[in-house]
PLY file of the C-alpha trace (Angstrom):
ply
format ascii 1.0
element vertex 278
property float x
property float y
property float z
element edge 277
property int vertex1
property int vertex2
end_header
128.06 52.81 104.38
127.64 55.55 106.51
125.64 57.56 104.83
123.16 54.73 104.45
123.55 54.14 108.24
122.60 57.83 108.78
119.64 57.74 106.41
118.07 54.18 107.87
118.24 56.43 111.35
116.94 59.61 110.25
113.64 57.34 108.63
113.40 55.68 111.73
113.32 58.94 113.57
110.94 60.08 111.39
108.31 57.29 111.66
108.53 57.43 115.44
107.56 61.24 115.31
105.07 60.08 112.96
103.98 57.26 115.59
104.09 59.66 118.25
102.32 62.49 116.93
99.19 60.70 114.90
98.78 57.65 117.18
94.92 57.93 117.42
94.50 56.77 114.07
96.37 53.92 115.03
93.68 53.31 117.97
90.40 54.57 116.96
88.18 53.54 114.20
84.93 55.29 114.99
81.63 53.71 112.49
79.38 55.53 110.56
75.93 56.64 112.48
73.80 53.68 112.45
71.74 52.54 109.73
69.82 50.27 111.81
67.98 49.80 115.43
67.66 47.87 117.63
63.61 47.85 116.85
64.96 45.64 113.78
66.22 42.75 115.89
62.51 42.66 118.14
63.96 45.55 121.01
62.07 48.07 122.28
64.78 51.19 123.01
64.87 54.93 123.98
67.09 57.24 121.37
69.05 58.92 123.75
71.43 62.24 123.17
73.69 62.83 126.44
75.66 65.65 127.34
79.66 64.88 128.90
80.49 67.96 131.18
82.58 69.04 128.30
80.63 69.69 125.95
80.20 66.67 123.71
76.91 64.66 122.66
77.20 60.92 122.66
74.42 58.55 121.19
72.96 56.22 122.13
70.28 53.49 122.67
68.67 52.32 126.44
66.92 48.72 125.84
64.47 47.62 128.46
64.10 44.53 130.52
60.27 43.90 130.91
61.67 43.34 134.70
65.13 44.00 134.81
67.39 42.53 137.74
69.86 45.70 136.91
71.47 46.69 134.00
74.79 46.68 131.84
76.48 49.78 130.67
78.10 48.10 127.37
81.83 50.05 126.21
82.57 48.75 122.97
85.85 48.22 121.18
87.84 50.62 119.00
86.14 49.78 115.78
82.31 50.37 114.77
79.41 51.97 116.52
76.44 51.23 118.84
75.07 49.34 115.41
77.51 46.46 115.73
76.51 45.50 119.24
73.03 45.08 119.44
73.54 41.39 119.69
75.14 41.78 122.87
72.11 43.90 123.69
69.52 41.04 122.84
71.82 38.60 124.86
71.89 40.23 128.06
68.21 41.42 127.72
67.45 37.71 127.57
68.89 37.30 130.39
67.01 39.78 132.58
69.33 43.13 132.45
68.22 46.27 130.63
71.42 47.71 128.84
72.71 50.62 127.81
74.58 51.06 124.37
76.38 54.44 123.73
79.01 55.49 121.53
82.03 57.30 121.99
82.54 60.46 120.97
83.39 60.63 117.22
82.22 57.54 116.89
78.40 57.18 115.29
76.12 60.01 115.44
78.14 61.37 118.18
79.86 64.58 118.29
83.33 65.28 118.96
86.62 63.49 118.70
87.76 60.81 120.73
90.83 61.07 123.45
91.43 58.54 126.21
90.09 60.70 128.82
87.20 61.83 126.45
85.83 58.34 126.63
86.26 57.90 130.46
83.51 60.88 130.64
81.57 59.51 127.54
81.08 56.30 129.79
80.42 58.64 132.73
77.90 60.39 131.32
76.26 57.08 130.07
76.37 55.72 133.95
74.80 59.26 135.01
72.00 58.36 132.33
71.27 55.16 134.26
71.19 56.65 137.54
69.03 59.32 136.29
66.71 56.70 135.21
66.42 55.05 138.67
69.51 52.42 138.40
71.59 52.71 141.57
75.01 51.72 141.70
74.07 48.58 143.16
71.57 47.78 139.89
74.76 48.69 137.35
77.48 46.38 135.90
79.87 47.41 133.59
81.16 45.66 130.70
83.39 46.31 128.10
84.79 44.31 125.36
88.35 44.62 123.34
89.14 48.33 124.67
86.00 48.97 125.56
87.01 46.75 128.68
89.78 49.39 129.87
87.10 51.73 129.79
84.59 49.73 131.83
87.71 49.52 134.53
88.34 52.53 134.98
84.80 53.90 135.20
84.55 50.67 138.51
87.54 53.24 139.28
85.76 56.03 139.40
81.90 55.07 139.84
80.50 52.32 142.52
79.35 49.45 140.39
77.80 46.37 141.33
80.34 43.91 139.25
82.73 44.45 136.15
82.74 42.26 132.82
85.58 42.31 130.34
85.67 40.39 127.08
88.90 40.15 124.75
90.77 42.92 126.72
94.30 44.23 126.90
96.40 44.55 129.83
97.34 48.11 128.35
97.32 50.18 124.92
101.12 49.91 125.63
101.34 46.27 126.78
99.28 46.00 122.88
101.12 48.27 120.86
104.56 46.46 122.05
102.89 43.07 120.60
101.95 45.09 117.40
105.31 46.81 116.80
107.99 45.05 118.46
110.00 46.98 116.34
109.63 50.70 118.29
110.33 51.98 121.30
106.22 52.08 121.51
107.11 52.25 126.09
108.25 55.95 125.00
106.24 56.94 122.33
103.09 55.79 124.00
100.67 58.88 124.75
97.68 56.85 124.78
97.64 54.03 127.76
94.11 52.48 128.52
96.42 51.38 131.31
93.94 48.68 132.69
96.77 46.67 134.58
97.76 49.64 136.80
94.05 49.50 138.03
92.36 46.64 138.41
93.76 45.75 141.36
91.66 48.62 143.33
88.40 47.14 141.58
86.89 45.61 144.66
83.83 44.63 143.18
83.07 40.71 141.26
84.86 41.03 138.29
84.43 38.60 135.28
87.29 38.08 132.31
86.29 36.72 129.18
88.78 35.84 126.94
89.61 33.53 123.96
93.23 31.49 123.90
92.62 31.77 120.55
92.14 35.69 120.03
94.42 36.55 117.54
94.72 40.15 118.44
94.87 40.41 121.99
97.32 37.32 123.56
94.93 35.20 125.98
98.06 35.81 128.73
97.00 39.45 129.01
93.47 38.39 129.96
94.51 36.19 132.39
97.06 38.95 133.73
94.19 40.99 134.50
92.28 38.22 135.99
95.23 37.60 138.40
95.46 41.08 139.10
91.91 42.05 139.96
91.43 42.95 143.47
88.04 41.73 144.16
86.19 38.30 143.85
86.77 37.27 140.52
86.17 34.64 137.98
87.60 33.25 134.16
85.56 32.10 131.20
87.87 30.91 128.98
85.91 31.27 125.40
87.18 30.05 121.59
87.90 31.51 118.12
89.43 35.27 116.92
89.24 38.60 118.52
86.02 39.41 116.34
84.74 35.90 116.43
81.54 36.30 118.44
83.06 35.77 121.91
80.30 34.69 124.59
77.46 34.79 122.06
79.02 32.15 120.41
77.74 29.22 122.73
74.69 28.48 124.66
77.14 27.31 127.56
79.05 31.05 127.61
75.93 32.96 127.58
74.37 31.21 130.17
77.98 31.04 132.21
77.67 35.01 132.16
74.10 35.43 132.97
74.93 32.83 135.89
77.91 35.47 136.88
75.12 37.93 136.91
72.67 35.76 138.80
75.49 34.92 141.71
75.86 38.87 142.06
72.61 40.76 141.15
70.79 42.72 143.88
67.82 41.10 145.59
64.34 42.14 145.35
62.88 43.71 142.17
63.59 46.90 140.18
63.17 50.03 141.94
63.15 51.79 138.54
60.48 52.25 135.93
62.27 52.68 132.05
61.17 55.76 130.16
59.69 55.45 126.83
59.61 58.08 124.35
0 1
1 2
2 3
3 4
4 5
5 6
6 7
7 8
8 9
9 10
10 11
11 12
12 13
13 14
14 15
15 16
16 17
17 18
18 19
19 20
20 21
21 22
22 23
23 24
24 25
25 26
26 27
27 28
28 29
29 30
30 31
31 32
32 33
33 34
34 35
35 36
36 37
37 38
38 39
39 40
40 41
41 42
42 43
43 44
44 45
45 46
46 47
47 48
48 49
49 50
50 51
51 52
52 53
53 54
54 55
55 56
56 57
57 58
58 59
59 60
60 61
61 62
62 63
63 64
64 65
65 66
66 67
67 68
68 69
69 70
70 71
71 72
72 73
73 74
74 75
75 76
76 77
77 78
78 79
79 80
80 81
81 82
82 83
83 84
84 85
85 86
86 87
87 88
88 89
89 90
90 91
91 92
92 93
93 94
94 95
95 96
96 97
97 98
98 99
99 100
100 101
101 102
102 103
103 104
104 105
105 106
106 107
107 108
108 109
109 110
110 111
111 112
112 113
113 114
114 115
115 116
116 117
117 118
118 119
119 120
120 121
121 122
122 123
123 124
124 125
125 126
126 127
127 128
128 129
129 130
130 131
131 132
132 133
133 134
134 135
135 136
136 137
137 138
138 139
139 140
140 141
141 142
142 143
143 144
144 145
145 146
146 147
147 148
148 149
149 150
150 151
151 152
152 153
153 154
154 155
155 156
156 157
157 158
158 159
159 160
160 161
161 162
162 163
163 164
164 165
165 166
166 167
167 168
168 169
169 170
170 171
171 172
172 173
173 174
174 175
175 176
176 177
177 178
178 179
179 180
180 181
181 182
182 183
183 184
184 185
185 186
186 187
187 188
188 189
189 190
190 191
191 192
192 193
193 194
194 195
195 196
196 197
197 198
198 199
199 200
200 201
201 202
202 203
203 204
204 205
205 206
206 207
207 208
208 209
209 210
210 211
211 212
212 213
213 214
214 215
215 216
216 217
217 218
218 219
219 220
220 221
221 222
222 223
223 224
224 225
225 226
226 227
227 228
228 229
229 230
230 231
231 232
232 233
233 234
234 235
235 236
236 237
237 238
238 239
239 240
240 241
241 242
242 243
243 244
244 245
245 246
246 247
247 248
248 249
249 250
250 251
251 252
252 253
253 254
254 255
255 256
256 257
257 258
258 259
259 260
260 261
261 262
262 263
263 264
264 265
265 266
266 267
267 268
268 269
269 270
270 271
271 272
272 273
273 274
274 275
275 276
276 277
C-alpha cells in the first residue's frame, strides 16, 4: 500500500513539473498564415509587417472606414490567426470604425514565439501602427475577445484609449486554469497570468463586457466579475450560445448594442486621419 501511495505521488509530482514547465502549449494555439483576405469578404486592407522593440515581426491587416469615427485595435483569442476574424472586421467597419487585425507573435505569418509579455508589445506595436497612421488615442478602442480581452486591458493599462471592449473573457489565466484542472495546485504552478482582474479597476476609460451565460469555456460569473470591477463607466451585454459560438455577430440587436456603445463614446467631429493604401 505504500509503495503504491509513493508512486501515485511521485506521478503527480511529475505532471505538475510537466504543467509547470510546458504550460504554453496548454495556452497558445497559434494558426497557420492565412490563406485568405480580407479582399475576399468585399474589404479593402493594407498588408502590414510591424516591428515590437524586440525584435519580432507581427502581421497583420489595417481595414478602412470610407469615414471612420475611430478605430478598433482587435486582440484575438488563443486559437487561430488574423484569418478567423475578419468577420469581426466587416462588423465594426459597418459600423463606421476602421480596424486593425494583427497577430501575435508565432501566431500566422508572424515571427517569433509567443510569451505573455511578448503579446503586451505585439498589441503595442499594433496601437503605435495606428497612431502612426493619424489615430490619436482619443480615435482608438481596444477590444479583445476570449484572451485576447486580457490583452486589450492591459494595453488601456499602459496606452490612453478612448474605451475598452471585451468579449468571452477570463478574470485570469489562473482564475481559468483552476476551472480547467481543479485537480492541481494550478495558484502555484501558474507562470502565465493574463491577470485581467488585478487591473481593470485602474481602466478609467468606458469599458464594455460581452459575455455569454452560456459560454461553455469561460463561466459567465468571471465576465461579470470584471464588469463589477472596472473602474470607469461601464456597461454589460449579456449575449447567448458557446465560447466559439459567434458572440455579438450573432444578432442584429448585439451588433447594433455595440456600435451604439461606440456611438455614446466616439470623438466628435470627423477623422483627422487619411488611411494609407499600398
Amino acid at each position: 500500500m505504500t509503495t503504491i501511495l509513493v508512486t501515485v505521488v511521485v506521478l503527480y509530482a511529475f505532471l505538475c513539473i510537466g504543467v509547470w514547465a510546458r504550460q504554453d502549449k496548454l495556452v497558445w494555439f497559434p494558426g497557420p498564415p492565412p490563406s485568405s483576405t480580407p479582399a475576399e469578404v468585399g474589404l479593402a486592407y493594407d498588408e502590414l509587417r510591424l516591428a515590437t522593440r524586440d525584435g519580432v515581426t507581427i502581421h497583420g491587416w489595417f481595414v478602412p472606414a470610407r469615414e471612420p469615427k475611430g478605430a478598433i485595435l482587435v486582440s484575438h483569442g488563443n486559437a487561430g490567426s488574423v484569418e478567423n476574424r475578419v468577420d469581426k472586421a466587416r462588423a465594426f467597419v459597418e459600423l463606421g470604425w476602421s480596424v486593425l487585425l494583427y497577430d501575435y507573435r508565432g501566431y500566422g505569418a508572424s515571427t517569433g514565439t509567443p510569451s505573455e509579455e511578448g503579446t503586451y508589445l505585439d498589441a503595442e506595436t499594433a496601437y503605435d501602427e495606428l497612431i502612426r497612421r493619424g489615430f490619436d488615442a482619443s480615435r482608438i478602442v481596444s477590444f479583445g475577445e476570449s484572451l485576447g480581452g486580457a490583452i486589450a486591458i492591459e494595453l488601456a493599462v499602459r496606452r490612453a484609449v478612448r474605451a475598452v471592449i471585451v468579449e468571452d473573457t477570463f478574470t485570469s489565466l489562473v482564475d481559468m486554469a483552476a476551472e480547467v484542472y481543479p485537480w492541481l495546485p494550478v495558484r502555484w504552478l501558474a507562470r502565465i497570468r493574463y491577470a485581467s482582474i488585478d487591473k481593470i479597476a485602474s481602466v478609467r476609460v468606458p469599458t464594455l463586457v460581452i459575455h455569454s451565460p452560456e459560454d461553455d469555456l469561460v463561466p459567465f460569473a468571471q465576465g461579470r466579475r470584471l464588469f463589477e470591477a472596472a473602474g470607469g463607466p461601464k456597461e454589460l451585454l449579456a449575449t447567448s450560445g458557446g465560447h466559439n459560438g459567434g458572440g455579438f455577430l450573432l444578432r442584429a440587436e448585439w451588433r447594433a448594442a455595440v456600435g451604439a456603445f461606440l456611438d455614446r463614446h466616439a470623438p466628435t467631429g470627423a477623422a483627422t486621419n487619411a488611411p494609407e493604401r499600398k
